[in-house]
DOKOL-7812 format. One line per field, with one value per residue: chain; z, x, y of N, C-alpha, C in turn. Coordinates in steps of 0.02 Angstrom, whole numbers, plus 32768, in hexadecimal, padded with zeros to 4 digits. Example, Ala and Ser with C-alpha at 12.3 -4.5 7.8 and 13.67 -1.06 7.14 Angstrom:
2
kette = (A_A) $
nz = (8186_8162) $
nx = (8294_8282) $
ny = (7EE4_7F90) $
caz = (8186_8165) $
cax = (8267_82AC) $
cay = (7F1F_7FCB) $
cz = (8186_818A) $
cx = (8294_8285) $
cy = (7F5B_8002) $
***
This chain:
301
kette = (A_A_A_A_A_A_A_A_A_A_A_A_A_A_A_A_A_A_A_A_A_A_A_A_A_A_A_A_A_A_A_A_A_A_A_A_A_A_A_A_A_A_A_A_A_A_A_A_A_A_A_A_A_A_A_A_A_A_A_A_A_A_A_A_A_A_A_A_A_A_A_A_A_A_A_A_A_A_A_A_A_A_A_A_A_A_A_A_A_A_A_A_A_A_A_A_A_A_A_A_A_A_A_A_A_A_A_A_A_A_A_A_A_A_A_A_A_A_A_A_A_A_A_A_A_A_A_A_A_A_A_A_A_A_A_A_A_A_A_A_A_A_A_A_A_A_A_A_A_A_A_A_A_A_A_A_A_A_A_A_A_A_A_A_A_A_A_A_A_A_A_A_A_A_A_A_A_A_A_A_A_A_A_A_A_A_A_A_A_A_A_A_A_A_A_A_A_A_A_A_A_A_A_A_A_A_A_A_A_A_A_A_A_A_A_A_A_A_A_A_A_A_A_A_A_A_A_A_A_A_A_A_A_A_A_A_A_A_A_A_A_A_A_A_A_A_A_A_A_A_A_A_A_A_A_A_A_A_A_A_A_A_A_A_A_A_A_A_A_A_A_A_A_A_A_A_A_A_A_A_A_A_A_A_A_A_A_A_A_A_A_A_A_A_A_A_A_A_A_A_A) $
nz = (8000_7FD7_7FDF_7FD6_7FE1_7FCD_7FC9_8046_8079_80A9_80D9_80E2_8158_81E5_8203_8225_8297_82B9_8347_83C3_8432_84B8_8532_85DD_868B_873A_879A_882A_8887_88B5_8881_88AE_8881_88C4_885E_8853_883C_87B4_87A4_8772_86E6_86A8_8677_86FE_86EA_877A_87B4_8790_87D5_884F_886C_8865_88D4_8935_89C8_8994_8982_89B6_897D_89A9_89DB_8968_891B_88BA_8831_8819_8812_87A8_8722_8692_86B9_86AB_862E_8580_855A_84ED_84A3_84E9_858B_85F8_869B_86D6_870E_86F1_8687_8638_8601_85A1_859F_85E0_8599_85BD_8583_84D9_8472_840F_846D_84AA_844A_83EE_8445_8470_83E2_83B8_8436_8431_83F0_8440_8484_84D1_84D0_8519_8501_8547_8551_8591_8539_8485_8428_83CF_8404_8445_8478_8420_83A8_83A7_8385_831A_82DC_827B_8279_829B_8242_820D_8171_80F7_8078_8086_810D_81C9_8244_82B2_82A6_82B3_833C_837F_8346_83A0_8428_8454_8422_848F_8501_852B_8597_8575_8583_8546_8504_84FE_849B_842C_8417_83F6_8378_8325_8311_82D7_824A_8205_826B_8221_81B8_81EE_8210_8184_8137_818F_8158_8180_8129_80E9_80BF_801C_7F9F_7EF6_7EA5_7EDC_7F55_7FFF_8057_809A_811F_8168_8205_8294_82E7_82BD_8244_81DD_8155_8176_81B3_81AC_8190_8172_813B_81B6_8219_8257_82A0_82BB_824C_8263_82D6_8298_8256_82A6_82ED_828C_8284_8308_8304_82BC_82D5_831E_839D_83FA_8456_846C_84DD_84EA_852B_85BE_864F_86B3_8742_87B3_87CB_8805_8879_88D1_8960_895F_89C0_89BD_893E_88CD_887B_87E5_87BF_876C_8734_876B_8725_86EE_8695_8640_85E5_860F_86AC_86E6_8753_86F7_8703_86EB_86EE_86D6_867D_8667_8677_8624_8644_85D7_85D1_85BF_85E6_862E_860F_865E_86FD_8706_8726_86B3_8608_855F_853A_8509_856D_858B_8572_85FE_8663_86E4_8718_872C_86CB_862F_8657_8689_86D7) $
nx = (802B_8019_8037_8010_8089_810A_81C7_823C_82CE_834D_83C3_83D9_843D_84AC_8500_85AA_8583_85B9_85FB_85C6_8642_8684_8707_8709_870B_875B_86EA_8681_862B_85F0_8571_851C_84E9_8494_84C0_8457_845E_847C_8500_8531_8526_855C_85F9_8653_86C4_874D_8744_86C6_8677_86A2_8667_85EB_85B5_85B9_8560_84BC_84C4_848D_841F_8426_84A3_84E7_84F1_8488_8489_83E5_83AC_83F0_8402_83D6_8364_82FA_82E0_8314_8397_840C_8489_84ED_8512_858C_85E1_866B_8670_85ED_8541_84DC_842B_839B_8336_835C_837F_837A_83BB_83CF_837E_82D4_825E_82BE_8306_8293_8263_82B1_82C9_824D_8236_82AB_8287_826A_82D1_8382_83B9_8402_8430_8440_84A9_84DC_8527_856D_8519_84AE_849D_8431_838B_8317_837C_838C_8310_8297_8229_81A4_8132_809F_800A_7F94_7F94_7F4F_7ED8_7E50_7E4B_7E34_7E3C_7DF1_7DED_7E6D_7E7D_7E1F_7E56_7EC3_7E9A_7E50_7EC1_7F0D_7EB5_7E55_7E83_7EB2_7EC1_7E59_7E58_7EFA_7EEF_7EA8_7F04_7F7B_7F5B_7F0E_7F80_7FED_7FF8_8035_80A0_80ED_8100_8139_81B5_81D6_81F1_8261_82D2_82CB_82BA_8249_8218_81D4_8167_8161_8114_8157_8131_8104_811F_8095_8085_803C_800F_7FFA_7F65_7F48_7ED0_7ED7_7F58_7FD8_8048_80DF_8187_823B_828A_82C7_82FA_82A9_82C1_833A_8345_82E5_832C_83A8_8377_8340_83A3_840B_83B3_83B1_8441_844B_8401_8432_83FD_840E_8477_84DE_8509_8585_85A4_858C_8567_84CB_84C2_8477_83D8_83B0_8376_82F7_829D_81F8_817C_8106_811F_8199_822A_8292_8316_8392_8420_849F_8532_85B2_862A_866D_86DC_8725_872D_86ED_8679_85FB_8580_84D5_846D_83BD_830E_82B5_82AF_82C0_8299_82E4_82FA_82D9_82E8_82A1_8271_82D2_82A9_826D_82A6_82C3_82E2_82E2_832B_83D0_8464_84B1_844A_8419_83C3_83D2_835E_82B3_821F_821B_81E8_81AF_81F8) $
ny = (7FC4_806C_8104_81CC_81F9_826A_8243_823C_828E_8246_81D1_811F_8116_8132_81B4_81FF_827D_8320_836E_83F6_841B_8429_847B_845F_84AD_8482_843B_8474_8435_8390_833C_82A1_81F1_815D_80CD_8046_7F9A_7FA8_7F92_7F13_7F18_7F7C_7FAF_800C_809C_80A5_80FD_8156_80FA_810D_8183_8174_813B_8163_81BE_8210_82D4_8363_83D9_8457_845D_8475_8518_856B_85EC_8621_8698_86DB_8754_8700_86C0_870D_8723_86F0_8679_86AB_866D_85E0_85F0_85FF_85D0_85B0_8515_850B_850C_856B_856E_857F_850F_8451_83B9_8309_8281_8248_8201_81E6_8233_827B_82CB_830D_8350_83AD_83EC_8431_84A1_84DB_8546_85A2_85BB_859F_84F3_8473_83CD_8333_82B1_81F5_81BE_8197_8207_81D3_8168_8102_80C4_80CB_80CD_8033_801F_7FAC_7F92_8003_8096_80C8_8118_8165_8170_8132_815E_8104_80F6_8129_8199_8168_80C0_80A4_80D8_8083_800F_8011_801D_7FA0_7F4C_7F72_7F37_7F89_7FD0_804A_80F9_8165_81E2_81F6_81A1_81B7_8242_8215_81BD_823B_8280_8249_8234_82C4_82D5_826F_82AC_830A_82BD_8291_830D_833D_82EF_826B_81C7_815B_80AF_80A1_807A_8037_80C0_8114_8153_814B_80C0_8044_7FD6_7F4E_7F19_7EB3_7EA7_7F1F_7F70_7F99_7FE1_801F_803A_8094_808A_8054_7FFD_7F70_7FD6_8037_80A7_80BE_8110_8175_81A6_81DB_822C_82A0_82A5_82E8_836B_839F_83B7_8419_847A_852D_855A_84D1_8463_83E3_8384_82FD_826E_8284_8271_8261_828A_82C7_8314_83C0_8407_847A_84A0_84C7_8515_849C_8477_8433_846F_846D_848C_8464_83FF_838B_8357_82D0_82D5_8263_825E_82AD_82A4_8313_8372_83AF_8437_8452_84CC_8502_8532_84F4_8445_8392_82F3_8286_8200_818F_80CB_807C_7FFA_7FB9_7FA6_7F3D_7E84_7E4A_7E75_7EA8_7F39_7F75_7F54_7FCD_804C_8066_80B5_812D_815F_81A8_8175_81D2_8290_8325_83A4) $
caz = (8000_7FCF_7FF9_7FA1_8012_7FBF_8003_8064_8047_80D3_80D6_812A_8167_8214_81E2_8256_8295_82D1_837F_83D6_847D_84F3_857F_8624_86D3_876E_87CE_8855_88B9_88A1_88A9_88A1_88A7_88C0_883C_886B_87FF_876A_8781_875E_86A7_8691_86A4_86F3_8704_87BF_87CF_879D_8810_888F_8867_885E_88EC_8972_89C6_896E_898D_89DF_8945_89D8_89E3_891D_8903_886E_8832_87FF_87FD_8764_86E5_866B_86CA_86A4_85CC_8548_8541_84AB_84A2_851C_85BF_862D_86CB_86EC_86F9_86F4_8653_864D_85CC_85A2_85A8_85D1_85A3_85C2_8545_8489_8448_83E8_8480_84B5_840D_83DA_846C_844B_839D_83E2_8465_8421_83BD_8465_84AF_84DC_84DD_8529_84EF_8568_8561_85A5_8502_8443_8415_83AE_8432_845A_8468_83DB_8373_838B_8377_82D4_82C2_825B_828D_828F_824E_81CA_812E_80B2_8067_809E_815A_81E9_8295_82D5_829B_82E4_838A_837C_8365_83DE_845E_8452_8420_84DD_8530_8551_85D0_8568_857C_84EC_84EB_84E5_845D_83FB_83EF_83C7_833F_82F2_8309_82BD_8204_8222_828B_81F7_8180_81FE_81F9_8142_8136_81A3_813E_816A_80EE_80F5_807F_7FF1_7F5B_7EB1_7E8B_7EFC_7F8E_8043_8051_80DA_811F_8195_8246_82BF_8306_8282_8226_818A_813D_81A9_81CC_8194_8199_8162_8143_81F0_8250_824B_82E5_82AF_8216_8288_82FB_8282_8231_82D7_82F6_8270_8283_8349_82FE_827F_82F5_833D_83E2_8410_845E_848C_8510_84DB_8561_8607_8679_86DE_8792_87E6_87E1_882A_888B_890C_897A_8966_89F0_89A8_88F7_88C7_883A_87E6_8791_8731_873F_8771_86FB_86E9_8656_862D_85C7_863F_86E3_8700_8762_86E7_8721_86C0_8704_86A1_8698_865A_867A_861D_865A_8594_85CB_85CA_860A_8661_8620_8684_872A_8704_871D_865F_85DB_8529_8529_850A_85AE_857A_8574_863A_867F_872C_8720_871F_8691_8626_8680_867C_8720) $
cax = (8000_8038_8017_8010_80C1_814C_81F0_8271_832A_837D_83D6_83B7_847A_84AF_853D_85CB_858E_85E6_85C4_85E5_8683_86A2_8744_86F9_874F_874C_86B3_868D_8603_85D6_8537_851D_84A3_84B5_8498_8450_8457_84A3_854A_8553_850E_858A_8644_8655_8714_875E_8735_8694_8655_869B_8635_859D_85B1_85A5_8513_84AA_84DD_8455_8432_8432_84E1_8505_84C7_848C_8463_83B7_8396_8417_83E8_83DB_8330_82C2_82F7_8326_83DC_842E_84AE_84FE_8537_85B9_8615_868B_865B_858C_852A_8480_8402_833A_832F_83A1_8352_83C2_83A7_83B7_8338_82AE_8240_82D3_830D_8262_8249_82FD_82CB_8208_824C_82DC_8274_825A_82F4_83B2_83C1_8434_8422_847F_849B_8513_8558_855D_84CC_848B_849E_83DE_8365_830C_83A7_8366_82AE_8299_81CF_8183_8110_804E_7FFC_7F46_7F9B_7F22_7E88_7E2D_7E5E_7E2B_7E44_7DBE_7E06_7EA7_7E7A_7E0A_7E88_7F01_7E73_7E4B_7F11_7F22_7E90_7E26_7E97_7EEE_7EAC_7E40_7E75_7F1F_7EFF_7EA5_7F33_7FA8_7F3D_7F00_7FCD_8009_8002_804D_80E9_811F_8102_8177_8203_81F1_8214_82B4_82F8_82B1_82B8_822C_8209_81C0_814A_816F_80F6_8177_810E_8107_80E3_8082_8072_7FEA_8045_7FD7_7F52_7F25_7E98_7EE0_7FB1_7FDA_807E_810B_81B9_8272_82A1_82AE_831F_827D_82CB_8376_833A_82C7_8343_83B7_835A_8335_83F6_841F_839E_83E1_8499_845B_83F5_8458_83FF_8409_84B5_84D4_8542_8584_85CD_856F_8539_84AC_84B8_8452_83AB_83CB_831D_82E6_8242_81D7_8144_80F3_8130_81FB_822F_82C2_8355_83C3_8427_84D7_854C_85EE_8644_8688_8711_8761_8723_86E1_862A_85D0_8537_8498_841E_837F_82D5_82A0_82F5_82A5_82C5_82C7_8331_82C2_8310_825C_8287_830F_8289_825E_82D4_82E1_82D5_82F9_8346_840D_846D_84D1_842A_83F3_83C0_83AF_8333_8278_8222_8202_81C8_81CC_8210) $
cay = (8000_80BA_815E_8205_8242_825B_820E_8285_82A4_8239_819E_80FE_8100_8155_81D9_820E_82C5_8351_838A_842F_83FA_8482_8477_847D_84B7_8452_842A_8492_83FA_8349_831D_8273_81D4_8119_80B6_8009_7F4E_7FA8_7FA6_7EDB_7F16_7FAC_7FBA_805D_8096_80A2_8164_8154_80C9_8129_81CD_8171_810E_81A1_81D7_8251_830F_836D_83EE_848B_8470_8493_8551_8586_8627_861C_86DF_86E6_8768_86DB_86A0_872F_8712_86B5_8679_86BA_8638_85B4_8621_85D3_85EF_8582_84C9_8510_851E_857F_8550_8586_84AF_841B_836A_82D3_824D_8248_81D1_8204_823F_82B5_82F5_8322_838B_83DF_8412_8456_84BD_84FF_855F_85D9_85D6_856D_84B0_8444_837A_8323_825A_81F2_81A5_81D3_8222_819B_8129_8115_8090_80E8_80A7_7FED_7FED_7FA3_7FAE_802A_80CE_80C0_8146_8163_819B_811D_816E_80E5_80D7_814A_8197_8137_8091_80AA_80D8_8049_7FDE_8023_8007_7F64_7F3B_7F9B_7F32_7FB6_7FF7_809D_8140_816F_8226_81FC_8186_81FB_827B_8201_81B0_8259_82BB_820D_8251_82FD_82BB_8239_82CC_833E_82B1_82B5_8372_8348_82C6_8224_8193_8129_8093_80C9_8051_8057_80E5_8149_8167_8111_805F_8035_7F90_7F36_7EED_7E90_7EDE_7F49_7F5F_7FB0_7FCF_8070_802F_80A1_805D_805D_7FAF_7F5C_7FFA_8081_80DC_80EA_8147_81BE_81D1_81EB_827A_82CE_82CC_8311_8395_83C1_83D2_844A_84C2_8557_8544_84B0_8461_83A9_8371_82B0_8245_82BD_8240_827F_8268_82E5_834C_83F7_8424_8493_8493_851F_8508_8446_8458_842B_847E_845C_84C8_844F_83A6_8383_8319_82B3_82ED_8223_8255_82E1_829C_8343_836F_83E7_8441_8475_8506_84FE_8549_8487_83EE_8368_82AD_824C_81D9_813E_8099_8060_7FA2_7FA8_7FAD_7EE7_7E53_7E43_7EA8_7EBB_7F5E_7F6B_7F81_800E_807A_8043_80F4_8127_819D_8185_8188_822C_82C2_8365_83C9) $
cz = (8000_7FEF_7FD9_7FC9_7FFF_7FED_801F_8058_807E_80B5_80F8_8127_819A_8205_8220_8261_82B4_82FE_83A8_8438_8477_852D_85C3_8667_86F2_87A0_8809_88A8_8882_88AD_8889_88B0_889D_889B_8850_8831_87C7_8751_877C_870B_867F_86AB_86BC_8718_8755_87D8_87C3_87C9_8854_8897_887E_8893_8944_8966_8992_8993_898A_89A2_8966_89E0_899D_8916_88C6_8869_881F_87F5_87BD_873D_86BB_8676_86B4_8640_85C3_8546_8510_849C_84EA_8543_85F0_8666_86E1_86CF_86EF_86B8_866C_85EC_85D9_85BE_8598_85D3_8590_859C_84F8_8458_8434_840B_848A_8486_83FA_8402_8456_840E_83A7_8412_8452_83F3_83F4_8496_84A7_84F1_84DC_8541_8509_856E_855A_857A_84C6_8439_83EE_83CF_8452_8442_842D_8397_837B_8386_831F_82AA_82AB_8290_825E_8287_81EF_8195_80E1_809B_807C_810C_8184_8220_82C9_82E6_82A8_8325_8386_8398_8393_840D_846B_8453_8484_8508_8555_858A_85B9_8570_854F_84D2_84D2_849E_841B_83DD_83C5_837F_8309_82E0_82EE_8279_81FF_8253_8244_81C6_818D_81ED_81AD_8124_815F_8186_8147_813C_80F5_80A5_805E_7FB6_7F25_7E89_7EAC_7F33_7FC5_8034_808A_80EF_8164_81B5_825E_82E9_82F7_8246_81BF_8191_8147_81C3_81B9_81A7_8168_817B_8181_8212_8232_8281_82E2_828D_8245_82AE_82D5_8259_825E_82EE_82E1_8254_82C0_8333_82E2_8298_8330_8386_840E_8418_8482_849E_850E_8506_85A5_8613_86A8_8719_87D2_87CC_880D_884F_88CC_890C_8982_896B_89EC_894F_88EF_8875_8821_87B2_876A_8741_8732_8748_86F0_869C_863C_860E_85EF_8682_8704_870F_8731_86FF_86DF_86CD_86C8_86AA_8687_8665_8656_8618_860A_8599_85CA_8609_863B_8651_865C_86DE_8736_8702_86DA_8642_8587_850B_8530_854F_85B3_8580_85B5_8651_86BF_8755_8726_86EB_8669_8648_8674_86CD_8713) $
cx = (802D_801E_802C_8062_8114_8182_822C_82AF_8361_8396_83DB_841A_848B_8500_855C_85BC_85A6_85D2_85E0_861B_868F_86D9_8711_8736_872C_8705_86B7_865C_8607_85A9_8533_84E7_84CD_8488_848D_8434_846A_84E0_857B_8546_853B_85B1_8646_86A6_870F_8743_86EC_8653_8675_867B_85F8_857D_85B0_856E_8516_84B6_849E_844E_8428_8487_8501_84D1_84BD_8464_841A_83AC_83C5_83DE_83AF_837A_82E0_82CA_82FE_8382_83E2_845D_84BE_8524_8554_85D4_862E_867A_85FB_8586_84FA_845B_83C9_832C_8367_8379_8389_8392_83AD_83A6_830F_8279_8272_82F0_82CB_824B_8274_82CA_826A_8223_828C_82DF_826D_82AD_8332_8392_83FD_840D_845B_846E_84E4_8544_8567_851C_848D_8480_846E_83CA_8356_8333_83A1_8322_82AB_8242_81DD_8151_80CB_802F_7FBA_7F58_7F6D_7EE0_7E4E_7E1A_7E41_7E3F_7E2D_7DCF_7E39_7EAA_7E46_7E18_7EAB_7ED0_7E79_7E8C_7F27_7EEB_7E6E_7E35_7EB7_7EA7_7E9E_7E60_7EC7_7F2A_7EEC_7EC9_7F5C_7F8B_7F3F_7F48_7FDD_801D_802E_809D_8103_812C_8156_81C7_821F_8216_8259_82E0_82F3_82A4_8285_8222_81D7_81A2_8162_814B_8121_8156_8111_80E6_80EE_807B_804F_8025_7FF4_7FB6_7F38_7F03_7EAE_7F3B_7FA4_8023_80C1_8155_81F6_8296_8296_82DA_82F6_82AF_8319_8378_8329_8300_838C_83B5_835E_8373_8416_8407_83AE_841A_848A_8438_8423_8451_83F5_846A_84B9_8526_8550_85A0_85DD_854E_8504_849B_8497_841C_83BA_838D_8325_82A6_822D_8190_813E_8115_8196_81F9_827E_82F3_8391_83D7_8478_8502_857C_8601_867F_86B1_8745_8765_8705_8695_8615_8595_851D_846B_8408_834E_82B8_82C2_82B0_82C7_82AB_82F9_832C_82F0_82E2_8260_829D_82E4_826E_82B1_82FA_82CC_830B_833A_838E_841A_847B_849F_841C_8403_83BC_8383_82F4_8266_8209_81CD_81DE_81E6_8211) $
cy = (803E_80E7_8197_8238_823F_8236_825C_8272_8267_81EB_8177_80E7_8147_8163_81F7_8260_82E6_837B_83BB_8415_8436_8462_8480_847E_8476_845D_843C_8454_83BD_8327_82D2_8239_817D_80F8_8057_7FC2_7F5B_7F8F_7F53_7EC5_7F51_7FAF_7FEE_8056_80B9_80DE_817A_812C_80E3_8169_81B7_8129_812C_81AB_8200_828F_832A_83C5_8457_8496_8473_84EB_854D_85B6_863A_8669_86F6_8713_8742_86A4_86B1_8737_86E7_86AF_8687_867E_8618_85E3_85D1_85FB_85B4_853B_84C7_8527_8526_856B_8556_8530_8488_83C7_8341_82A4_826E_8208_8202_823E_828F_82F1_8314_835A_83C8_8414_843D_848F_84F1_8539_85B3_85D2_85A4_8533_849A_83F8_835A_82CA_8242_81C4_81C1_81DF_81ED_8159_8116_80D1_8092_80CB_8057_7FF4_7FFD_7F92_7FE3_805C_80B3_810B_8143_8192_816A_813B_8137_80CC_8123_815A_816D_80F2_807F_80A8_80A3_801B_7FD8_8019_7FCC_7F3F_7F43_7F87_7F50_7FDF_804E_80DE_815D_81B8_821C_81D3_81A4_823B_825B_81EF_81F3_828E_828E_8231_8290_82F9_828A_8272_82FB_82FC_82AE_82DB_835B_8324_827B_81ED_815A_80EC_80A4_807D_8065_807F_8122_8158_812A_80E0_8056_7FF4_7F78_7F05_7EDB_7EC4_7F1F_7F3F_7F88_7FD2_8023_8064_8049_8094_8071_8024_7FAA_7F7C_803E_80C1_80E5_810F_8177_81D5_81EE_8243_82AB_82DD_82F5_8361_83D2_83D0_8409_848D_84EC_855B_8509_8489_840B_8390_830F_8299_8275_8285_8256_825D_8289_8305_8390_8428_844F_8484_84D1_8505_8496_8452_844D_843B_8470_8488_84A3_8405_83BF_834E_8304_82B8_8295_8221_8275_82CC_82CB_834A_83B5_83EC_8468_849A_851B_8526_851E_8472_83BA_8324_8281_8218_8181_80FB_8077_8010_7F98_7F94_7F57_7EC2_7E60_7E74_7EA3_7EEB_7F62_7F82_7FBE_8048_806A_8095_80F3_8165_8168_8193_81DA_824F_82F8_838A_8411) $
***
């Protein structure tokens, strides 16, 4: 099955890109957390299993300036002092959930994309299913969320299935526009194909590695915007919150710079947690170790 959508410019092959490295000074705190049952699934070298193997640091005894200028605006570019970066938003992860926000957001202000390997190093880069979404003249909203009901035992949340269903079309179009490569019929247009569980061929795809293409595209769309800045091999080991009355708000995230040894800090006016790794919460799991997060799962703060 086709569809009337042209094909986009990218290529289904993940290209070495070119990513902005800054010097940092020395780390003025160390906040830190203990990580528990990972570390017989990751080597971590001697200096980092001893960072992360101290209590946690009580986040009263790290100041930070929150009344900064920089709070009541828009960063202009990446401000530093020292071993501290400020940033409109800092979301850890780059998979598809946290790139996508990046390139949304960055439209009002600085981003800093911080994850603790190469950038491409994301679940996202194994899932080898296809994207569901009502691009056949014959198929509907209706029939989708339908399916996805029933597929979801009557337990999903119709509203949220209804956005996704009817934004479905409209997101494949945007990775299009960025360079996305999907397979394509010999009339030139998407070929869709019918998975389990579906009532009609809504299945768009890129051979069997869909999510290295997307996240491919979306990489190479973060390298290429001016405000946005991604920090590759920043381990994130703290939240940086205060309590104000019952609510905790939070001002950035502390991070192990894995090549220098050095603690960089991040003061934000977002922090978003995309750092998945919710397999990892069961015995078993599918997902590679190398991605095993120790966050919860996405949120905004």
């Amino acid at each position: 099955m086709a569809t009337g959508i042209a094909s986009g410019s990218g290529q289904l092959y993940l290209r070495e890109p070119v990513y902005r490295r800054n010097s940092y000074g020395k780390a003025q705190c160390h906040s830190t957390v203990i990580l528990s049952g990972m570390q017989n699934q990751i080597h971590w070298s001697s200096w980092i299993s001893k960072l992360l193997q101290v209590d946690r640091s009580n986040y009263s005894q790290c100041q930070v300036k929150t009344n900064r200028k920089f709070h009541r605006g828009t960063i202009k570019s990446c401000q530093r002092e020292g071993s501290t970066r400020y940033f409109d938003f800092a979301v850890i992860g780059s998979g598809i959930a946290g790139l996508r926000y990046a390139l949304e957001v960055a439209k009002h202000g600085t981003v800093a994309v911080i994850t603790k390997a190469e950038p491409h190093e994301s679940n996202t880069n194994y899932a080898q299913g296809g994207v569901s979404a009502v691009l056949c003249p014959k198929d509907s909203v209706e029939s989708h969320m339908q399916d996805t009901i029933v597929a979801g035992a009557y337990l999903c949340d119709e509203e949220t299935v209804r956005v996704v269903c009817t934004e479905g079309p409209e997101r494949i179009k945007e990775l299009i526009a960025m360079g996305a490569s999907f397979d394509h019929g010999e009339d030139g247009n998407l070929h869709l194909a019918r998975e389990g569980g579906h009532s009609h061929r809504r299945i768009v795809h890129a051979a069997d590695m869909t999510g290295r293409e997307i996240g491919r595209a979306l990489l190479e769309a973060v390298v290429k915007d001016p405000n946005i800045y991604v920090f590759q091999h920043h381990f994130a080991i703290d939240l940086l919150t205060t309590q104000d009355g019952s609510d905790i708000i939070c001002h950035g995230i502390d991070t192990i710079n894995t090549e220098t040894q050095e603690v960089i800090r991040f003061i934000s006016k977002v922090t978003l947690l995309a750092s998945g790794g919710a397999g990892h919460i069961y015995p078993s799991t599918t997902n590679p170790p190398v991605w095993v997060s120790i966050s919860s799962p996405p949120k905004c703060c």
